[in-house]
NUMIFI-61210 format. One record per residue (C-alpha): x, y, z. Coordinates in steps of 0.001 Angstrom, whole numbers, plus 524288, in hexadecimal, padded with zeros to 5 digits. Each point is the difference from the previous one (the first is absolute). Layout:
residues N
XYZ/...
end
This chain:
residues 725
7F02FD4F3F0307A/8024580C437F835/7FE9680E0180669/7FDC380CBF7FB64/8011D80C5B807A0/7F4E280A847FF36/7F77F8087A80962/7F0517FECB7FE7D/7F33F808E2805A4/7F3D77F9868043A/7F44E80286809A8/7FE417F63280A91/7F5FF7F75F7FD49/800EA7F60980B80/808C87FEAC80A91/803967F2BF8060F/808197FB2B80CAE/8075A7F1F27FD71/809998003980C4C/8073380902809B9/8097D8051F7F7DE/7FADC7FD7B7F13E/7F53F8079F7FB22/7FABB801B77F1A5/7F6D08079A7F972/7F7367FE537F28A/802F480D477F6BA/7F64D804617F6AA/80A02802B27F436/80100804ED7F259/802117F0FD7FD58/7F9DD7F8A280BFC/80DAC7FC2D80705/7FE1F7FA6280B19/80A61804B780B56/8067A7F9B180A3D/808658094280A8C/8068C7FCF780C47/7FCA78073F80BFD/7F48E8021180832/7F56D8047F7F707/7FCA480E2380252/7F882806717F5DE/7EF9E7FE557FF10/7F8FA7FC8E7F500/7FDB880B397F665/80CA98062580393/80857802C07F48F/80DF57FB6D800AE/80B377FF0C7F81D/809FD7F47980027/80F2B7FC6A7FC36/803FC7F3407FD59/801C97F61D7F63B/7F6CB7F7807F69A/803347F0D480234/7FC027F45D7F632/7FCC67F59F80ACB/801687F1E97FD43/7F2627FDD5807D7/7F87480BD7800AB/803DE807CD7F374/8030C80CFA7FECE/7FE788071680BC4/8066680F53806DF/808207FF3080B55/8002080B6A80600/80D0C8051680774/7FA2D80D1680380/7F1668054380230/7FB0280C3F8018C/7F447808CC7FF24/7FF7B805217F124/7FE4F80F3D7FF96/801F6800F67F228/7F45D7FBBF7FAF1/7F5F3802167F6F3/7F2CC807F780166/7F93C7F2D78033A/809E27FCC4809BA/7FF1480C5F806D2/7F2207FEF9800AA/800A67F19A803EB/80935804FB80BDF/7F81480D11804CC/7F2ED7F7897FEA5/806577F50380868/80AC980452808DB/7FBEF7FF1780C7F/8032680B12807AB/7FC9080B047F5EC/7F2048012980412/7F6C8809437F8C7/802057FBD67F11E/7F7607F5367FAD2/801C67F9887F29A/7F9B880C567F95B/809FA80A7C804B4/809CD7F63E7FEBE/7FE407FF007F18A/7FCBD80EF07FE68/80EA4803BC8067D/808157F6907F823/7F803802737F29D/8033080F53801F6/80F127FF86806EE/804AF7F37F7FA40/80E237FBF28017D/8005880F1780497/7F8837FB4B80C88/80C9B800AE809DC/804F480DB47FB30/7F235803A780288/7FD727F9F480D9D/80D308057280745/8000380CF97F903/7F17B8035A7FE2D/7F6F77F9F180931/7F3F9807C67FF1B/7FFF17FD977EFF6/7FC197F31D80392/7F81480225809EE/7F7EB808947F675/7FFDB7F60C7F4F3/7FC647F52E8093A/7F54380938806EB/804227FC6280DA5/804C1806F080CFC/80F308037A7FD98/8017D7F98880E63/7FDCD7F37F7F9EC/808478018E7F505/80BE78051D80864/7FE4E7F2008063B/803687FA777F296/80ACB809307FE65/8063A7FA9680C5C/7FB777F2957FB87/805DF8012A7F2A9/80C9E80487804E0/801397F690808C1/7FCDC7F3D77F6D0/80AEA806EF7F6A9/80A3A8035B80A7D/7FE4A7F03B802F9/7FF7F7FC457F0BC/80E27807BA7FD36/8062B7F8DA80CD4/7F9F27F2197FDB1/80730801E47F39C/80BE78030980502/7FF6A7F7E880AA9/7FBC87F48E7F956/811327FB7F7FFA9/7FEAD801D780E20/7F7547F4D48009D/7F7FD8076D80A96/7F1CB7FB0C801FE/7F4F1808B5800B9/8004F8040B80D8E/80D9A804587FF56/7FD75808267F625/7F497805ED803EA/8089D8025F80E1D/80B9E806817F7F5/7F571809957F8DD/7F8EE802DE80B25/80DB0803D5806C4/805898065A7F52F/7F5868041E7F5CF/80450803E87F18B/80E7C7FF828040F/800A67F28580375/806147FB9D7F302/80B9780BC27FE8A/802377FD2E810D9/8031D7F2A57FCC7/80683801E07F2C6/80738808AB80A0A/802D57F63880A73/7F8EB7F2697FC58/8068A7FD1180EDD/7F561807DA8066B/7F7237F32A7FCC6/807177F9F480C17/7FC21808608078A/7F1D3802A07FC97/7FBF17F25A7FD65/801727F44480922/807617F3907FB03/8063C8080E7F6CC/80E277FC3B7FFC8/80CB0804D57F9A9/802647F49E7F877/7F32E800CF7F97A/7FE87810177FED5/80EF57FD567FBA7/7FDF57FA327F47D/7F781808E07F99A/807208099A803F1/80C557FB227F75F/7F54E800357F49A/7FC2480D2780310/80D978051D7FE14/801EE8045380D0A/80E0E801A3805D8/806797F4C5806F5/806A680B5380904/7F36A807CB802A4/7FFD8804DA80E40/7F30D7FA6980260/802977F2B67F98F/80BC37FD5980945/7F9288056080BFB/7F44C7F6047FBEF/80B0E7F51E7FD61/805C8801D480E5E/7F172800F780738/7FC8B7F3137F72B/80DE37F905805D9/7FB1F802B480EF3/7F2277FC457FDE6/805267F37B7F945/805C27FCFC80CF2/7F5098027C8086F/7F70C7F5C47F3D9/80C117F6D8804C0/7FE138033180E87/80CB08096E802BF/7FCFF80B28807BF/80DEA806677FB60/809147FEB77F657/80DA4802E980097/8054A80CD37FAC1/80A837F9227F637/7F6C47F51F7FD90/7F4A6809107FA97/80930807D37F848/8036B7F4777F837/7F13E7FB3C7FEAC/7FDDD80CF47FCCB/80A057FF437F3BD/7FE0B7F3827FB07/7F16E802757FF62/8001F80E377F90E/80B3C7FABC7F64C/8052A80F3A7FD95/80A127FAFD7F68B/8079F808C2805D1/80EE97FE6D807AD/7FAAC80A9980A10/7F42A7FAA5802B0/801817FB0D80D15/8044C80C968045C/7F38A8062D7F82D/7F6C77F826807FE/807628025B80C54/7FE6480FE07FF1C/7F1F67FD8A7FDC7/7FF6A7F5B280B5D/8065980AAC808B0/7F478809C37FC2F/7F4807F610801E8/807C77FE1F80ED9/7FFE680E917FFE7/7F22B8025D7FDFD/7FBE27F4EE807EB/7FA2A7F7207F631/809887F7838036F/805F07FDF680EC7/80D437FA4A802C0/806FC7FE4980D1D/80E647F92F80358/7FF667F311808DE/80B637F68B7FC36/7FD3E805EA7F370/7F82B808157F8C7/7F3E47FDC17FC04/7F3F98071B7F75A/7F2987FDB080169/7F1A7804107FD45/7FDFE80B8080BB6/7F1B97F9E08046E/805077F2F68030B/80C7680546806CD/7F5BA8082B80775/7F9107F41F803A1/80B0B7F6FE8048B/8065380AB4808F8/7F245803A5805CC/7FEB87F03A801C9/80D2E7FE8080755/7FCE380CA78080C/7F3257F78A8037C/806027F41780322/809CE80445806D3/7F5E5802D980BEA/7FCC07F11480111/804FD7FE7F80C22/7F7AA80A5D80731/7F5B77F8EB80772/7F2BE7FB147FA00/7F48E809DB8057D/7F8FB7F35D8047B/80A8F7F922807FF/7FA787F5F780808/804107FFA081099/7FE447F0607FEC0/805597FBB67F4C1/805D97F424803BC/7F47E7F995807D3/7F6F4804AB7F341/80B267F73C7F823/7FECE7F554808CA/7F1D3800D1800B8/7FDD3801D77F026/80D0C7FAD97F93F/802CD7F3DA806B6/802B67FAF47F3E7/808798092E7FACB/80DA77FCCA7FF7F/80BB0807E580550/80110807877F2E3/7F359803537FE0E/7FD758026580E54/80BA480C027FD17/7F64E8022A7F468/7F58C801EA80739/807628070680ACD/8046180A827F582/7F259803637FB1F/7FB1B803AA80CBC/80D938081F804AD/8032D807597F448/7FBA680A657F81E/803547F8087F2EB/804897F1407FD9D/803417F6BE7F5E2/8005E7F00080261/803D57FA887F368/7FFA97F0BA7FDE0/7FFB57F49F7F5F0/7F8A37F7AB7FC18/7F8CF7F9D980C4F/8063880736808E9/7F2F5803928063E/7FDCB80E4B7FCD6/7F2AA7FD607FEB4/7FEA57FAAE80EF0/8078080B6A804B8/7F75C80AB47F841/7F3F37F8E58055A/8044F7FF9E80E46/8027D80D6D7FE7A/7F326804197FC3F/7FA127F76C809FD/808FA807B880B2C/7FB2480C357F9A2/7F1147FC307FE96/7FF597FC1D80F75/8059280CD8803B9/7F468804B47F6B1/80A2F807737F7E0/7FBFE801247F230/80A0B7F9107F788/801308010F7EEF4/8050B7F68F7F7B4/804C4804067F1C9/808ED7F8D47F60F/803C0806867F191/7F65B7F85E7F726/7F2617FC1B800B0/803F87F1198007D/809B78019D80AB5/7F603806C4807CB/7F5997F5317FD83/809297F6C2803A6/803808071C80E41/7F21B8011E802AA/7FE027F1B77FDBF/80A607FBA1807B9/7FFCE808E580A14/7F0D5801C880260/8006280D137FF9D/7FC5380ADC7F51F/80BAF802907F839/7FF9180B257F352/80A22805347F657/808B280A5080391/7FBE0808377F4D9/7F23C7FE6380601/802A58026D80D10/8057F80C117FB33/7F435804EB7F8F1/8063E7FDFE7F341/7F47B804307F4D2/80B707FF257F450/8025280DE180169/802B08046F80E45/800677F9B080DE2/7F7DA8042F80887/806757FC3C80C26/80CAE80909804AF/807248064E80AB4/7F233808D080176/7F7A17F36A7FFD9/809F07F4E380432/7FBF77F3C78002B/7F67E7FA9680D1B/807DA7F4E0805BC/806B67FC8880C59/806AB7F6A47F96F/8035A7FE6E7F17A/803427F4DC7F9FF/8069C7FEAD7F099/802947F2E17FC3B/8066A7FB9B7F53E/8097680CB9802B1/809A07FA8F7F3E8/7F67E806077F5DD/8003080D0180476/807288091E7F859/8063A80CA980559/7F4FB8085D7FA9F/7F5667F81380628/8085F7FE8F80C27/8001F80E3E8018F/7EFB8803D17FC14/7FD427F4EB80B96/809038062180930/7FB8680D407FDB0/7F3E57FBAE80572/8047E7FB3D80D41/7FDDC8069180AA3/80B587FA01808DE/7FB4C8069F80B9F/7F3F67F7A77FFAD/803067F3787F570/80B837F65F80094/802707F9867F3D1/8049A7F2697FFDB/807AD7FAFC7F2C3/7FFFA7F2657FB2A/8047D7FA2F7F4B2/80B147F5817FA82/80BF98056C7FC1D/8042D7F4377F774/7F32B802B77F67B/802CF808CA7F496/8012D80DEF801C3/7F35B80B717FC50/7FD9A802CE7F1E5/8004F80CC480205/80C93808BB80507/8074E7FC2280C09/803317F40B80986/7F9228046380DAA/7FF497F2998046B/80E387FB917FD5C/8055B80EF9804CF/7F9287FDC580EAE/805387F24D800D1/80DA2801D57FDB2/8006D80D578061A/7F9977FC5480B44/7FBB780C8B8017F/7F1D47FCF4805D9/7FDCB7F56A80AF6/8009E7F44E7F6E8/7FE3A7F2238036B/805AF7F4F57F56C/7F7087F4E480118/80A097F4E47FC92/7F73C7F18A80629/7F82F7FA307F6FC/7F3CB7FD4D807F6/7FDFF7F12D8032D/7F1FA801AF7F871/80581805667F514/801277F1847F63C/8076B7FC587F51E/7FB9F80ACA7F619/805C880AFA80AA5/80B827F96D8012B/804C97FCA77F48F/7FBFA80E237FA62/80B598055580C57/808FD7F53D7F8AE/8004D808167F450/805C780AC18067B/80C3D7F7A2803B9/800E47FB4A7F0D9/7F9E47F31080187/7F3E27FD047F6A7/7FA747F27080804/7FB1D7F5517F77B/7F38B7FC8F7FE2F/7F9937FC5680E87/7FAAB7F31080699/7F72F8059180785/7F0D5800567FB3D/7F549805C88044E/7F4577F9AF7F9BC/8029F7FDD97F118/80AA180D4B8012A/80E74801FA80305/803FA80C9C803E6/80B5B7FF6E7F824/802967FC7F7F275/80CBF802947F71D/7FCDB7FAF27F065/80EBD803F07FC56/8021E7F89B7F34E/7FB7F808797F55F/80C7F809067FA32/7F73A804307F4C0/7F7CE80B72801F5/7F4097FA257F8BF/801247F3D380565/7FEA68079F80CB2/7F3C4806497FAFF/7F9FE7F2507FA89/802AD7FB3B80E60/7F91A80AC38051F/7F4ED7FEC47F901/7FEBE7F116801FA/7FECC802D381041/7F5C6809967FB27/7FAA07F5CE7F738/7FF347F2B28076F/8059F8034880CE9/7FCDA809C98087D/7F2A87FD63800B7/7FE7E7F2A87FB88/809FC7FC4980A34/803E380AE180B77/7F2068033E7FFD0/8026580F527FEC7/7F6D5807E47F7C0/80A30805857F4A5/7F8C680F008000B/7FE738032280DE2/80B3C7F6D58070A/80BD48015F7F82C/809D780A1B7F940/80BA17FE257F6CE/809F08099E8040D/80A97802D27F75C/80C4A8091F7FF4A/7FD47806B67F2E9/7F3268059C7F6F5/8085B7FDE37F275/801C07F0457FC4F/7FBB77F4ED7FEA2/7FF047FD8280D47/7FBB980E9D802C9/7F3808039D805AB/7FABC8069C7F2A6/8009C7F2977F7B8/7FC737F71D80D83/7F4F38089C80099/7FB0B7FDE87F1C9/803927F05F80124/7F9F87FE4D80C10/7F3B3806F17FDF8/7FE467F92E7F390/800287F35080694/7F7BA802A580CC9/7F794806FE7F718/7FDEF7F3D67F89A/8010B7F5F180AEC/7F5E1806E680B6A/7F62B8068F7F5A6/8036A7FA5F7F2F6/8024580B937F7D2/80A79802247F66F/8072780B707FFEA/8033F805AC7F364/80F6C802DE7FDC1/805CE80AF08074C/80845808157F354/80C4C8040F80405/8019C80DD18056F/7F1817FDFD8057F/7F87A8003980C98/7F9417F34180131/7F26F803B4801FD/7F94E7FBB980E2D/7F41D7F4EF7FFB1/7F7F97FAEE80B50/806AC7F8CF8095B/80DFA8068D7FE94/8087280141809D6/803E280E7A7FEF5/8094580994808AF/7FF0080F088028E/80B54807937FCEE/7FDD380E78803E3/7F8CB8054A80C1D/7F1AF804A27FBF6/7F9B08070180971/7F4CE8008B7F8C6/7FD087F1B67FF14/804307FD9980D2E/80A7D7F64F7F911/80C828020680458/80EBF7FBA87FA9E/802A07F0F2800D2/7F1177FCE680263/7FC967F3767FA9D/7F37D7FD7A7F931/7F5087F5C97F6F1/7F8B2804527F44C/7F3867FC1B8023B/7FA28806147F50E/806F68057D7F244/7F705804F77F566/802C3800937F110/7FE7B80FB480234/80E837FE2180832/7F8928033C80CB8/804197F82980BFF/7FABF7FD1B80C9F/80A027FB3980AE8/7FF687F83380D3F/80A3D806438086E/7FF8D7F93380D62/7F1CE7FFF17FEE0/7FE2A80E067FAC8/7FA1F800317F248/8077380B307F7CA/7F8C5804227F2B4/80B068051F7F509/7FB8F806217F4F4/802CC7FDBD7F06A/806DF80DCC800F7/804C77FFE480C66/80EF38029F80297/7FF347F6FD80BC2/7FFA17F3FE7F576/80EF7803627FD79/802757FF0580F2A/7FC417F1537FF3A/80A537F4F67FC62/7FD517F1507FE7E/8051D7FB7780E66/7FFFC7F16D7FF62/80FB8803137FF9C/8062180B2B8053C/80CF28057A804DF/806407FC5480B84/8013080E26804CF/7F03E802577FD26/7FC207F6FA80857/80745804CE80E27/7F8087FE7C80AC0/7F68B7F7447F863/7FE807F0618064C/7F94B7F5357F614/7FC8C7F17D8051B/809B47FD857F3DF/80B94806DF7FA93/806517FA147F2B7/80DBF806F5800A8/806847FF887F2A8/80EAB801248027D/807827FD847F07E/80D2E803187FCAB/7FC6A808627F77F/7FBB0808FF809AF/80D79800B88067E/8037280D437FDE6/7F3C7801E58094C/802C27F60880A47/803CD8020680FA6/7FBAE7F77C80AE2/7F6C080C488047E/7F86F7FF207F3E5/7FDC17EE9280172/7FDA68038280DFA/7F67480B4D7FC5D/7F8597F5257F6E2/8007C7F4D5808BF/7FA3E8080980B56/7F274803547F759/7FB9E7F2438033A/7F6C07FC0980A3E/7FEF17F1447FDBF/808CB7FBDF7F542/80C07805B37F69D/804A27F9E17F4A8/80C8A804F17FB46/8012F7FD337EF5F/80B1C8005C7F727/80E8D7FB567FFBC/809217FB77809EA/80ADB808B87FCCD/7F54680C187FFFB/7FAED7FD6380D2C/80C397FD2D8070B/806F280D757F9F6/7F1D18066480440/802A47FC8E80D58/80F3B8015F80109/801AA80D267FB03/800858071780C2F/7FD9280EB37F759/7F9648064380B4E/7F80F80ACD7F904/8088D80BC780500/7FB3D80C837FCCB/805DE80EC080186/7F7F5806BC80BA0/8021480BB880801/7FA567F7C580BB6/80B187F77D7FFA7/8084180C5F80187/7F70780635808A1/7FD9A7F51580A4C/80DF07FB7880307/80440803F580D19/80A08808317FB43/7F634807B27F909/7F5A2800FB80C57/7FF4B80B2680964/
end
């Protein structure tokens, strides 16, 4: 394939959409290329545009343009100014007459003309100078944006950055960042150092400029809170600090430790001495103190206390055992409690006596967990109406409308699942109890794996035991085999296979004899193929989930995703999938088994919701069951790149979700990920039946390694009883 680097003009002649990140459109050129670009498509047809890039002699489709860059064409000829006044959009007033009768008499002189003398135009066009200033501003505008797209074409921004930096910064956006290319970190989420970094280097810019260390030390502290710190420890950032900016340099350490001084100066950056010292971000230091403050006023007593109690217990709990009798006890006496249990311990019972106590006293009681699917599955089990914190909040992907002026309307609030929520959600919920009038009630299971987000609230409270906290340790007598062999795990012991069958299913199954990875995947994909169904009765899109450690592999969720949908696709509805090219999205067909992956308010779809495509159009527009809601996505719309393939998914995505059937693949070549907490996590999705897939070796080190996921928090400073009042 030969290539040959050039730049060509064109007008637009059509535009057309071929996926959620891949757009193309058909040029009009001196020699009838036709163009292909990546990026969302966002010119019109008649616009003029100009384009960098490279000719390419393809084996398959000839010689064809691949644009790097795009961007409206200013410099054009009399017929392409005419072609852009007559058709522009916004510049209202000039038809394709006056359109031809400006750019025949100014020419290539047309943008001297338009920002220095307005009304000459006005007069040659014969039209009010009020609608020519509007093409002034237009003009400028579309020229300001064609000099930074240019520029900011290395950046690798799309068009909405862009247009955010020009609207911020106007005509100066290119020398601010030639300036400071750093200030992209700060004006444009997901923009990180390692990426702004880089172009910086090609750029020229100074390894020891004061802004590009301060950015290098802000990136090493929100790298921690990606990895769940709260902290970081003043030596230990330091060093990240240096290794990362790579000053070449036998001062630098000290270098970045005067500027690490002035960002804890000017508070961009807090620090504070326990047994050592530690830096961190100043909002989530905020957050964690204001928490422990909070906390530390468990023990006052709950506004609701009840005279009878005990004969209420007796009356309502009979079957509660001694521990969650305490449980129980705790809800109804305190301002705030946790009861934190395994597997089958029977927090479910407890939470459900509780709101049966509260309902016959006719006090109004609210039940919340951190995802949709966690709060679907408390309703369910609990008979009452359960909804997601962020919900319950009046979360509209912008602000909350419940707060310490409009607290939430409970006597008694319930969060289940209390292991998911991060310090930042932790503290928006309790910001919007009113303790004088709601006692909250945490539950959750320590052993599971710790939030996503920043923090360890769950873990903190139980080993500080600084909230009324009951440990359910029994394993109910109802619980069965699947319960109790998941609480095995946590002691390191992976059972075998089970006797016991319900019907045509164990509860338990351990296929340990593959120590290749693709023989792992062909094994998966046989129970897919001839056994699940065919045999355990379960139907493979709706009843069962692969979990898996990793995305990248062949035993990752990306390439299970594209295997498995290739083969349900072809064994429920008899379609072939065409091959997924490497690098690429595989597109989405009726009948896939799909996952969201960012909260959109505007769909109603939130993070970790599980869907169907019951409809897919050659056009790329989608239509998709969720729980029984139908949700239309457009060709263009950005919500297409919030939705993943979810026939597999991580391990960690899929907290506080159950499945009649969990396939757990547990490889040695994931060992750098395993802990027992993560195999417990997985084994604990199932309803009905797990099936835990790969190598002996894999899943015995999976549940032996006792790496309990530690992580640096101020609450487990703050709530020791050294550190309380």
């Amino acid at each position: 394939m030969t290539q040959e680097r050039a730049s060509i003009r064109g007008v637009v002649e059509t535009v057309f959409y071929s996926g959620p990140s891949f757009s193309a459109g058909r040029l009009r050129t001196a020699n009838g290329a036709v163009v292909k670009f990546a990026g969302k498509v966002f010119v019109k047809e008649s616009d003029p545009v100009k384009l960098e890039g490279r000719w390419v002699d393809h084996p398959k489709y000839g010689r064809q343009f691949e644009a790097e860059f795009m961007g409206h064409d200013l410099e054009m000829s009399p017929d392409g100014l005419a072609n852009f006044l007559a058709n522009h959009p916004d510049v209202k007033g000039i038809g394709p007459a006056k359109a031809r009768l400006i750019a025949d008499h100014f020419g290539v002189g047309f943008d001297a003309a338009i920002r220095s003398d307005p009304e000459a135009v006005a007069n040659v066009a014969k039209v009010p100078i009020e609608n020519i200033l509007d093409l002034q501003r237009i003009w400028i505008a579309n020229s300001d944006f064609n000099t930074a797209m240019a520029y900011l074409a290395a950046f690798g921004l799309t068009h909405h950055q862009v247009t955010t930096l020009v609207g911020k910064f106007g005509s100066q956006v290119v020398p601010i960042l030639e300036r400071d290319p750093y200030v992209l970190m700060r004006e444009i989420p997901g923009f990180g150092f390692k990426r702004v970094d880089k172009i910086a280097r090609k750029l020229g810019t100074p390894k020891d400029l004061p802004s590009r260390i301060r950015a290098g030390l802000h990136y090493c502290v929100l790298a921690a809170l990606d990895d769940g710190d709260c902290w970081v420890e003043y030596e230990d950032l330091l060093d990240r600090a240096n290794t990362l900016l790579v000053m070449d340099t036998l001062d630098s350490r000290e270098v970045i430790e005067g500027h690490l001084e002035t960002m804890i100066a000017e508070g961009v950056l807090v620090s504070q001495p326990f047994e050592r010292l530690v830096v961190a971000d100043p909002e989530i230091h905020r957050m964690e103190r204001e928490l422990a403050a909070l906390l530390r006023t468990a023990q006052a007593r709950n506004p609701h206390a009840i005279g009878d109690l005990e004969g209420l217990l007796d009356a309502e709990g009979s079957l509660l055992n001694p521990e969650q009798r305490e449980a129980v006890k705790n809800a109804f006496t305190y301002s705030i409690s946790l009861m934190t249990g395994g597997a089958g311990s029977g927090k479910t019972y407890a939470v459900s006596t509780i709101t049966t106590i509260a309902e016959r006293l006719e006090k109004s009681v609210v039940l919340a967990a951190p995802t949709g699917k966690a709060a679907k599955r408390l309703d369910q089990v609990v008979g009452h109406e359960a909804s997601t914190i962020h919900r319950l909040l009046g979360f509209n992907g912008r602000t909350y409308s419940r707060d310490a002026l409009n607290p939430i309307e409970a006597d008694t609030l319930v969060v289940d699942e209390a292991s998911m929520v991060d310090v930042a959600l932790a503290w928006r919920l309790f910001q919007a109890v009113d303790l004088k009038r709601t006692a909250v009630v945490l539950v959750g299971d320590h052993n599971q794996l710790p939030p996503v987000g920043p923090g360890n609230l769950l873990r903190d409270l139980t080993r500080s035991r600084a909230i009324p906290t009951v440990l359910l340790t029994r394993i109910i007598r109802q619980a069965g085999v699947l319960k109790e062999n998941s609480t095995a795990v946590l002691s390191g012991e992976v059972r075998p296979t089970s006797e016991t069958q319900i019907g045509v299913r164990r509860p338990w199954y351990v296929i340990d004899k593959f120590t290749d990875r693709d023989d792992v995947r062909r094994m998966l994909l046989l129970l897919f193929e001839e056994v699940l169904h065919e045999r355990l009765g379960y139907d493979l899109i709706r009843d069962v989930q692969v979990l898996t450690p990793t995305h990248k592999g062949p035993i990752g969720t990306v390439e299970l995703n594209i295997e498995l949908q290739r083969l349900l696709q072809k064994k429920l509805y008899g379609f072939e999938p065409p091959d997924v090219e490497p690098g690429h999205r595989p597109r989405f067909y009726a009948g896939d088994k799909v996952i969201q992956t960012k909260n959109d308010y505007e769909l109603g779809v939130m993070n970790g919701a599980m869907g169907v495509v019951m409809e897919a159009d050659s056009g790329g527009r989608l239509t998709v069951n969720f729980d029984g809601m139908a949700v239309e996505i457009g060709k263009d719309s950005d919500a297409l790149g919030n939705l993943q393939l979810g026939y597999a998914t991580s391990i960690h995505k899929m907290q506080g979700s159950e499945f009649p059937c969990a396939v757990v693949v547990a490889h040695k070549s994931h060992s750098f990920m395993h802990h027992r907490n993560l195999l417990y996590t997985a084994v604990t999705r199932a309803k009905e039946s797990v099936i835990i897939l790969g190598d002996r070796w894999g899943i015995d080190n999976c549940a032996s390694k006792r790496q309990v996921d530690r992580r640096n928090t101020f609450l487990s400073f703050l709530l020791t009883p050294e550190a309380r009042p």
